[in-house]
C-alpha positions in Angstrom: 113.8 102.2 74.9 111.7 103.5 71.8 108.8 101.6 70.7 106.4 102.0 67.7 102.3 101.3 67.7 100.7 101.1 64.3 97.6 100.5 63.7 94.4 101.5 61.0 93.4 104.5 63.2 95.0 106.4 65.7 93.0 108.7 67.8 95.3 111.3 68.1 95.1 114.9 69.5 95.7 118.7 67.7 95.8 120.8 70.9 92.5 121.5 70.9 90.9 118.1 71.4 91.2 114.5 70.0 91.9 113.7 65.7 91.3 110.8 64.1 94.5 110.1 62.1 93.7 107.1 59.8 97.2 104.6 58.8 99.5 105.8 61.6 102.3 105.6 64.1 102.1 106.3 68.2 106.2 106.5 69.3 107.6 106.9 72.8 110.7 107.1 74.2 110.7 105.5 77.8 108.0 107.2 79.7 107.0 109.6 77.1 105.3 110.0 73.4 107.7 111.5 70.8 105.7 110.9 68.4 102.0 110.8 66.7 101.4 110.9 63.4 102.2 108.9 59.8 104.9 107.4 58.4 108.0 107.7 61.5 111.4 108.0 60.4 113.4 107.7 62.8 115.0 104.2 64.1 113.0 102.0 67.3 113.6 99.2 69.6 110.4 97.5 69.3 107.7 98.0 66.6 104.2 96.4 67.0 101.2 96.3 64.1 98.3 95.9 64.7 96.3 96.5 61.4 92.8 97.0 61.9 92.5 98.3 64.9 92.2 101.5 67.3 95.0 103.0 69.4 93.5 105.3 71.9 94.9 107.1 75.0 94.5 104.9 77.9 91.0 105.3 79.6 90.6 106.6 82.7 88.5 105.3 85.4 87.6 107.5 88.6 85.5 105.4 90.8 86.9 101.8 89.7 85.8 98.4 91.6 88.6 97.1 93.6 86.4 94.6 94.9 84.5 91.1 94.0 81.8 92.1 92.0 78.0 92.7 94.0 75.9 94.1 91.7 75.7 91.0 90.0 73.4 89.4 92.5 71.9 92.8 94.6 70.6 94.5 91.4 68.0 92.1 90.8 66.5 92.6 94.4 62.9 93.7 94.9 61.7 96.0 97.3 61.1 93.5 99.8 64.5 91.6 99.3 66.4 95.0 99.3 66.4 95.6 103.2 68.9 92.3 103.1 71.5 94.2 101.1 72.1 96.5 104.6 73.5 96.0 107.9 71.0 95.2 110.4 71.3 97.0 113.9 71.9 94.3 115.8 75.4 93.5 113.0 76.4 97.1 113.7 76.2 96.8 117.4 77.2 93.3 118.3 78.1 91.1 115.6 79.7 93.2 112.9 82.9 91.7 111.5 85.8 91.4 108.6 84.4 88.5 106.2 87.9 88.3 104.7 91.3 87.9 105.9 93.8 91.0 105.1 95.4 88.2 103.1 92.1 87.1 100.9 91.6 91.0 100.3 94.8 91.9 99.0 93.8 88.7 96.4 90.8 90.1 95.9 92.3 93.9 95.1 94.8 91.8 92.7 91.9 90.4 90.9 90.1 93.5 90.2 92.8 95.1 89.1 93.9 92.4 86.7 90.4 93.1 85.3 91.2 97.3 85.4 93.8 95.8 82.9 92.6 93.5 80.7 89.7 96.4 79.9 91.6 98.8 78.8 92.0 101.2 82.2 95.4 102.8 82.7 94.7 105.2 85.0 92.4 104.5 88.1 90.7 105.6 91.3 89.3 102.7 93.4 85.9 101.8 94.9 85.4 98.8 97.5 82.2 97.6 99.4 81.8 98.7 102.6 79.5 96.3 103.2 82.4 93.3 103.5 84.4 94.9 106.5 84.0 95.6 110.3 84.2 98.9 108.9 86.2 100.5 106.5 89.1 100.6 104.8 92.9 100.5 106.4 96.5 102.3 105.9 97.9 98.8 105.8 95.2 97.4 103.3 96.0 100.7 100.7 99.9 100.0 101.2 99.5 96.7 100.1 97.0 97.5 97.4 99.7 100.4 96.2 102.5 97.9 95.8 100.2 95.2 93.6 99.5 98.4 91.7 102.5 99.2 91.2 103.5 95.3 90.2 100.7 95.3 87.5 101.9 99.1 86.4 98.8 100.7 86.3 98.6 104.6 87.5 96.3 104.5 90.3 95.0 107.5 92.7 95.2 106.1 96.1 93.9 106.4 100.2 92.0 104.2 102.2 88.0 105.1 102.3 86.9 106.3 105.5 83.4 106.8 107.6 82.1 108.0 110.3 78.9 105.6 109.7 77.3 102.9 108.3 73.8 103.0 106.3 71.7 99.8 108.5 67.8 98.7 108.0 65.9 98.8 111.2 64.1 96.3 112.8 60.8 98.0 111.4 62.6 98.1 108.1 63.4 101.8 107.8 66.9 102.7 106.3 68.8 105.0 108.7 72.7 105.5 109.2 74.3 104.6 112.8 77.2 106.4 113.6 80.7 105.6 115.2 82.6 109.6 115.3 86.0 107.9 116.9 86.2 105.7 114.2 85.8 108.5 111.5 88.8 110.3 113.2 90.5 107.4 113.0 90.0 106.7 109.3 90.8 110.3 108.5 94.1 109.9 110.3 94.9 106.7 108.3 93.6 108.8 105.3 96.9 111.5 106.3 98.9 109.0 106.6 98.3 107.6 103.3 99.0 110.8 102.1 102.2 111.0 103.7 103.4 107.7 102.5 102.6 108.1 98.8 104.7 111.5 98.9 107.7 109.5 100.3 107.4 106.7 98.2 107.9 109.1 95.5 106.4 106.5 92.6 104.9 108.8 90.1 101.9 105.9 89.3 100.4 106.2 93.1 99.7 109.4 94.1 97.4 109.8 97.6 94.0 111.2 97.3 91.0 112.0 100.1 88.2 109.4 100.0 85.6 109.7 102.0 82.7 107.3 101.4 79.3 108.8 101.0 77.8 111.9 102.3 75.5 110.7 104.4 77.7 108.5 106.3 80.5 110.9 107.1 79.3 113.9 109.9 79.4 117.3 109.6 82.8 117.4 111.6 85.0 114.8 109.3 83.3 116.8 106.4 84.8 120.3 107.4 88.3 118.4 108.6 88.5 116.3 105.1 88.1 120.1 103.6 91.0 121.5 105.7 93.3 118.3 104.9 93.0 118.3 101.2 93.9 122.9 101.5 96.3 122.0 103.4 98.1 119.2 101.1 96.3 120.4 97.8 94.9 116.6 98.0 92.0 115.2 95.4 88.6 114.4 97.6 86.5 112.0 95.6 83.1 112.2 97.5 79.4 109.9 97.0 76.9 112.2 97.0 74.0 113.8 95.2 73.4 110.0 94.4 69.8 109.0 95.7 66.8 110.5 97.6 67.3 108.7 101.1 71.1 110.9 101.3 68.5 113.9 100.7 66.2 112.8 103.1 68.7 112.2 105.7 70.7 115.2 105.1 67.6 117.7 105.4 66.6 115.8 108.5 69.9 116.3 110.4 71.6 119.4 108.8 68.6 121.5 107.5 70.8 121.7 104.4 70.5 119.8 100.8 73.6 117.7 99.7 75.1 121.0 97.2 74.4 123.1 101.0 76.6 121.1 103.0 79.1 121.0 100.6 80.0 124.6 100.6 79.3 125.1 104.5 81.9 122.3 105.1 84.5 123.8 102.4 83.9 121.1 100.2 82.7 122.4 97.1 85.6 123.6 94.9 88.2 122.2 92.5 89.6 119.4 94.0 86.3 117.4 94.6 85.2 114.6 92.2 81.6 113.5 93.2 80.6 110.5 91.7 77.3 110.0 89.9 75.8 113.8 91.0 72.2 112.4 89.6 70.1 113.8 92.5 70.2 117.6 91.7 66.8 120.3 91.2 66.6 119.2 87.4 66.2 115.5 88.2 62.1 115.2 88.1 62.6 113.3 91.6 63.9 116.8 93.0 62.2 119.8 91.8 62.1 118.8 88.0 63.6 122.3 86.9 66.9 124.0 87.1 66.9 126.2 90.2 70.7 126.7 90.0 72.2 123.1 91.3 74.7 122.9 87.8 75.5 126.5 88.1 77.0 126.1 91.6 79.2 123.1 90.5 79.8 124.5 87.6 81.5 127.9 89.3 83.4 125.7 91.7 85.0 123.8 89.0 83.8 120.3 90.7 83.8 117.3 89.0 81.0 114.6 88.2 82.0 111.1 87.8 79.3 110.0 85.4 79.2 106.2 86.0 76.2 105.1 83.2 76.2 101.3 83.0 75.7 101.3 86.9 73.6 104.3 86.6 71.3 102.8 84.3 71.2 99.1 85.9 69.8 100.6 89.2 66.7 102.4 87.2 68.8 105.8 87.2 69.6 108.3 84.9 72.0 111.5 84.6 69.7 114.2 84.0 71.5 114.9 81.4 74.5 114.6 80.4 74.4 117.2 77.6 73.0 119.8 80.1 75.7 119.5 82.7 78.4 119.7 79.8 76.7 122.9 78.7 76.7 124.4 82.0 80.4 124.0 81.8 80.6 121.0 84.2 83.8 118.9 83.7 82.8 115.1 83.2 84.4 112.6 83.6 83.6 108.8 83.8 83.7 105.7 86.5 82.6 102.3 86.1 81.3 101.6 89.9 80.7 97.8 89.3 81.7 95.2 87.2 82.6 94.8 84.5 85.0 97.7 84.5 84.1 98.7 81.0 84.1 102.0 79.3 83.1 101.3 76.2 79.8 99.3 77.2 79.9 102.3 79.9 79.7 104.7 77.0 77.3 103.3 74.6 74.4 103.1 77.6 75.2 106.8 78.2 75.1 107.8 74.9 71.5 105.9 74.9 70.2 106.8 77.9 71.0 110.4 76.9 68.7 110.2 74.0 65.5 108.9 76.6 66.4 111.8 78.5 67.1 114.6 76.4 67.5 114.4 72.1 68.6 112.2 70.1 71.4 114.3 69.6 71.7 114.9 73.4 75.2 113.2 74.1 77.1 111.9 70.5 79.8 108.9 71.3 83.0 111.6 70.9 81.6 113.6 73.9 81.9 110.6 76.3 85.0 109.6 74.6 86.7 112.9 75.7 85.3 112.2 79.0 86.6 109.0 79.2 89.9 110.9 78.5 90.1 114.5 78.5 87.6 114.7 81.2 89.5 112.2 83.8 92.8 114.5 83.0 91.0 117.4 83.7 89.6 115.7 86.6 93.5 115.2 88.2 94.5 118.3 87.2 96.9 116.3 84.6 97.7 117.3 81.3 99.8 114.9 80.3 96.9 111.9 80.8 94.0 111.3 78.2 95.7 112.1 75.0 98.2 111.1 72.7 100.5 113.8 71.9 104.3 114.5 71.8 105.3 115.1 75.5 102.1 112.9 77.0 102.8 110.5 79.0 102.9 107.2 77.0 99.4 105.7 78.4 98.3 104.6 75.7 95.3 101.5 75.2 95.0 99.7 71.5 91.2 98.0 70.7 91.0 95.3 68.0 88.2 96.2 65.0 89.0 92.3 63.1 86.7 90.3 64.1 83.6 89.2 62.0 81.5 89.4 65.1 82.5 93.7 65.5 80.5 93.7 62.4 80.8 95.9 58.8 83.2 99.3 59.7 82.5 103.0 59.8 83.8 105.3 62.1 85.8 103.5 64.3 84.6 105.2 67.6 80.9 104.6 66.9 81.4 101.3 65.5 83.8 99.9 68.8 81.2 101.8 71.2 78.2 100.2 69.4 79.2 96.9 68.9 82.1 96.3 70.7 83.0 96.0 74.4 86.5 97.0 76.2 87.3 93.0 75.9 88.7 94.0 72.4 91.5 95.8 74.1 94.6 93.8 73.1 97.8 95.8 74.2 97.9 98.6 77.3 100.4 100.7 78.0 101.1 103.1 81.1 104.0 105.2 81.4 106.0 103.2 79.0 105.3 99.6 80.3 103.4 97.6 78.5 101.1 96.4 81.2 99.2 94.2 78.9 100.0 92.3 75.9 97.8 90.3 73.3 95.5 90.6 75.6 97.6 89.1 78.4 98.9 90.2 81.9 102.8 89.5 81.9 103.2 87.3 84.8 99.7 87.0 85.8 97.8 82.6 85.9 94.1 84.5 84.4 92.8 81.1 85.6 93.9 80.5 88.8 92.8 83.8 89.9 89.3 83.6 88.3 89.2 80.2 90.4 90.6 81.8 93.5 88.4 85.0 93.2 84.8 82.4 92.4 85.5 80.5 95.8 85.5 84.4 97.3 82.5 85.1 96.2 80.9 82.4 97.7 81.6 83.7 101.2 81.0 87.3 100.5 77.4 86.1 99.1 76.8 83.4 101.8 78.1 86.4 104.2 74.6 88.7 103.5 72.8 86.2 105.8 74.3 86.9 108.4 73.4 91.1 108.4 70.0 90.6 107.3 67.1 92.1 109.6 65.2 89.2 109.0 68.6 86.4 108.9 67.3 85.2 105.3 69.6 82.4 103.5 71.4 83.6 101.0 69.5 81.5 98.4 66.3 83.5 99.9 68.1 86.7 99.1 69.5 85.9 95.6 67.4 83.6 94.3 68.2 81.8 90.5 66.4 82.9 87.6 65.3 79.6 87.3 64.3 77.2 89.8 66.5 74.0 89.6 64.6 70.6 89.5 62.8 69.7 92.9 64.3 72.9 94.4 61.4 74.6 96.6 60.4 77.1 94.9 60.2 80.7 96.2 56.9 83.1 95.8 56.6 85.9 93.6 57.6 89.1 93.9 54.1 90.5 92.7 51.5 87.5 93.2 52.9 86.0 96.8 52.3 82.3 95.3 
């Protein structure tokens, strides 16, 4: 089967990084591109124009929410509100428990990566709340997970999440982590398993990968055995850390040793570890506020960051900075964290929060395009991902530029970053499938899983209540913006009335 793209630009690639080819044609042949360039000759199946629009390599997104979305209702949270976001002790001990069925959260890891999909992400490595689950993650639930992926035709780097612990507030209201060590065995075993059954399933769109949750909530043993594993089975390790000043804290306190410190005592820190955000290193004014060497040590173990911005940036954080770690020779790549799982609004708060943090210059929009391509390849060790070149694979992702509201056009990658979001995606491709087309999922009711995915919310919100140290409603914890008429309404924050 040979199908033809055309559109007004392509953003194709010369060997030595991404071209803008302006008028042209993507061709592939089954699973691969023949073809990039203008004017094809030769005879296709299926030809699609698009006019004015952008045909890019499909993005790649590294620490992707499988999950119902949280942030929408915990990033508003004030200090004193923010304890309720935790596990109490008393939930860890006694009470903790699965708010969904296995059923509701293979629905609920359909719906996320229906929205993966319709944004423009072909290739994909997945995040879930911990917070939702008696504790982690299961072989059985990344199984079925796999096989919806595989339905929907997305390329997805797979393995249940696994912890030896579980950040809690105390009763005082300190944060702390509580610890359960057979239970980390056991979700490193279910990890080895995973790996085991994505070899012999053979599918080239899952391949297994080592996810452990965050630092701070896996020991020093799991650490050192997670090392030995991926060796072993030359297996990915994506790894939370170097992501806020309580995993410091906490570190020190046990270990004696800062986050990049335990890393390379455990084995940990070389090529085939993506750490996600990597915010909280000496440069970051919150650590020592100067370069002591942090970007140089990740930089000669050929780690990865996960730069994840719009999250990043609507916590109060900041990647101190981007341009820095790019010229320290730190590959870079990109996640979205939350919801929505969108790049380009991703992109265009990097490229601003960049500026606050270094120059105006500091990070332009084509650097965190590469690294919403280039980067993720890099990142998997995959050459044939984040370009569109004869021999790629065909993963391929076109965004409309027609619409009044996009605004006047210049270059296309600063105009869709700048005033455009990833819902202008209209057609995805992965490995020859089109997965999505005119902007719809092939086989896929949008509306009865919005409606099915809203009533799952509920519970999962309603469910906070329930952990909180002090057993606050959820209405106490998440309050409206606005109060509704003759609803009670709450104090301030700052004035108590």
């Amino acid at each position: 089967m040979r199908t033809r793209f055309s559109a007004e630009y392509i953003l194709g690639y010369d060997g030595g990084g991404h071209v803008l080819i302006r008028d042209g044609d993507v061709v592939y042949e089954n699973d691969r591109i023949i073809f990039v360039g203008h004017n094809y000759a030769g005879t296709v199946d299926e030809s699609f124009d698009l006019g004015q629009a952008i045909i890019t390599p499909g993005l790649i997104d590294l620490d992707a929410l499988t999950d119902i979305d949280h942030l929408i209702i915990d990033s508003w949270s004030p200090a004193e509100r923010s304890a309720g976001m935790q596990w109490s002790e008393e939930y860890f001990h006694s009470r903790r428990r699965n708010v969904f069925t296995p059923d509701e959260r293979q629905l609920i890891r359909k719906y996320a990566l229906v929205q993966l999909a319709l944004h423009g992400i072909t290739t994909y490595m997945p995040i879930a709340s911990e917070i939702h689950s008696a504790w982690a993650e299961s072989f059985d639930e990344l199984v079925g997970m796999a096989e919806t992926s595989r339905n929907l035709g997305l390329r997805g780097y797979l393995g249940p999440a696994y912890r030896s612990g579980v950040n809690v507030t105390r009763a005082g209201g300190e944060r702390d982590v509580e610890f359960d060590e057979e239970l980390g065995r056991a979700g490193l075993a279910d990890a080895v398993r995973f790996l085991d059954y994505a070899e012999e399933l053979s599918d080239p769109l899952v391949t297994g990968v080592l996810l452990p949750c965050r630092i701070e909530t896996v020991t020093e043993e799991i650490l050192r055995a997670t090392a030995e594993v991926s060796r072993e089975r030359d297996a990915l390790i994506r790894l939370h850390c170097l992501q806020g000043l309580l995993e410091r804290e906490l570190l020190e306190r046990w270990y004696g040793a800062t986050p990049l410190q335990l890393l390379k005592r455990t084995g940990l820190l070389e090529r085939r570890l993506l750490i996600p955000h990597g915010i909280f290193v000496d440069r970051n004014r919150q650590v020592a506020g100067a370069d002591l060497g942090d970007l140089q040590s990740l930089a000669t173990a050929n780690v990865s960051i996960i730069h994840c911005p719009l999250t990043t940036f609507r916590y109060g954080m900041v990647l101190d900075s981007f341009a820095a770690f790019r010229e320290a020779g730190i590959n870079l790549c990109l996640g979205t964290d939350s919801f929505p799982p969108d790049l380009i609004r991703g992109m265009d708060t990097g490229v601003h929060l960049a500026k606050l943090a270094g120059t105006p210059d500091a990070a332009p929009a084509e650097h965190y395009f590469e690294a919403a391509t280039l980067g993720g390849a890099r990142a998997l060790g995959r050459t044939d991902l984040g370009r569109l070149e004869a021999g790629a694979q065909a993963d391929l992702v076109a965004f409309s530029l027609d619409d009044i509201r996009d605004g006047v056009l210049d270059d296309p990658i600063r105009t869709l970053l700048l005033n455009g979001t990833a819902r202008q995606a209209t057609h995805s491709v992965v490995a020859g499938r089109m997965i999505m087309r005119d902007g719809m999922i092939p086989g896929v009711d949008l509306q009865q899983l919005r409606a099915e995915a809203q009533h799952l919310f509920a519970r999962m919100r309603e469910a906070y209540s329930e952990r909180d140290v002090q057993g606050r409603s959820a209405d106490e914890l998440f309050p409206s913006s606005f109060p509704t008429p003759g609803a009670q309404r709450l104090p301030s924050a700052k004035t108590g009335k």
